[in-house]
C-alpha positions in Angstrom: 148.8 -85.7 28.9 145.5 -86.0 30.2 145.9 -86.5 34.4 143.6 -86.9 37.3 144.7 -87.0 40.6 142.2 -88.1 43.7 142.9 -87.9 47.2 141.2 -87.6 49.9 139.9 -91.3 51.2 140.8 -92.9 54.2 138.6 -94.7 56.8 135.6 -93.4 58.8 133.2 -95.3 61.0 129.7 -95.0 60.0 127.8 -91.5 60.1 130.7 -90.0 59.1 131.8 -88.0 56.7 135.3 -87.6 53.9 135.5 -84.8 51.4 137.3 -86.4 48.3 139.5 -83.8 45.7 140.2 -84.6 42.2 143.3 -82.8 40.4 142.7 -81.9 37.0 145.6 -81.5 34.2 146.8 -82.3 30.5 143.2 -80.7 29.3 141.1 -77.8 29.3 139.0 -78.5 32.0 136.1 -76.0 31.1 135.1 -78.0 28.2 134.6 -81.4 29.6 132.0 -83.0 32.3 133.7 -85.3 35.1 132.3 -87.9 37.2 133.4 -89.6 40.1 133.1 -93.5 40.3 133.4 -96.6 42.8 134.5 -100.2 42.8 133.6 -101.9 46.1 135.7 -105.6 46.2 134.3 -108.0 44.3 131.9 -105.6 42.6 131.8 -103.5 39.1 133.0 -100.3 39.1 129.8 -97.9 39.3 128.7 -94.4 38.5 128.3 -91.9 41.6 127.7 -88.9 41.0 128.9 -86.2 37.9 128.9 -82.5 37.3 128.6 -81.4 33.5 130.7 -78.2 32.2 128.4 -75.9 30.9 126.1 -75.5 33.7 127.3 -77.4 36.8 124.2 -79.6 36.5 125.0 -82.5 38.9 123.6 -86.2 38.5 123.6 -88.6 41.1 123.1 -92.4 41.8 120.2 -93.5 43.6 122.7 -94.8 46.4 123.8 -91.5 47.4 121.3 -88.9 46.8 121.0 -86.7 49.6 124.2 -87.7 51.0 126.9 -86.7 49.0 127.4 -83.5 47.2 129.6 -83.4 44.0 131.1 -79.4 43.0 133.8 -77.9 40.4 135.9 -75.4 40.7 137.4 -74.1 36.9 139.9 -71.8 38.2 141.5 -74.7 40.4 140.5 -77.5 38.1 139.3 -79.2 40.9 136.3 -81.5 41.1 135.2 -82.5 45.3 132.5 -84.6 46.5 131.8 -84.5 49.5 130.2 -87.3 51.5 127.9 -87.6 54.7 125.9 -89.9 56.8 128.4 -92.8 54.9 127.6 -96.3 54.8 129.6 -98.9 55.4 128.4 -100.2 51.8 129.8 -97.0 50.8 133.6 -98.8 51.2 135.5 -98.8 48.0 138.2 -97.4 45.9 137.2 -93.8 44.5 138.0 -92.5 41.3 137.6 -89.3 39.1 137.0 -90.2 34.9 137.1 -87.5 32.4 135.7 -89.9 29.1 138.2 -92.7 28.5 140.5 -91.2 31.1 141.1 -92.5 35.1 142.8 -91.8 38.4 144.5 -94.0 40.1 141.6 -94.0 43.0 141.9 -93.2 46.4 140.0 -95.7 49.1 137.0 -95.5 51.5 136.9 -97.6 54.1 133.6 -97.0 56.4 133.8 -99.1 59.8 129.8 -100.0 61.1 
């Protein structure tokens, strides 16, 4: 059974910073890219940031370039991002996605 496992959030105030973990199981985690995604209340879930398998390659969204640094780690199948200089638009739940597969989030609350 395919399992990811955040943690992680918690609140902040603004200029601050949260490093988020993602606990990988149920697959081999080698093969497969991961992103990490947010849902701010009210809003659709978007795209943050992703790291692929084969080469680490990282892609980011234009929201959080320069602020907020996704990594792997294959031996712990682990996947962190870590985030800086947050935003109080930056609030929301946080959640790790393997394809069709979710965590249950963990939530950012950033206080201006």
């Amino acid at each position: 059974e395919v399992q990811l496992v955040e943690s992680g959030g918690g609140l902040v105030q603004a200029g601050g910073s949260l490093r988020l973990s993602c606990a990988a199981s149920g697959f081999t985690f080698d093969d497969y890219d991961i992103g990490w995604f947010r849902q701010a209340p009210g809003q659709e879930r978007e795209g943050v940031a992703s790291i692929t398998n084969s080469d680490g390659s990282t892609y980011y969204a234009d929201s959080v370039k320069g602020r907020f640094t996704i990594s792997r780690d294959n031996g712990k199948r682990m996947v962190y991002l870590q985030m800086n200089s947050l935003k109080p638009e930056d609030t929301g739940v946080y959640y790790c996605n393997r394809d069709q597969f979710w965590g249950q989030g963990t939530q950012v609350t950033v206080s201006s």
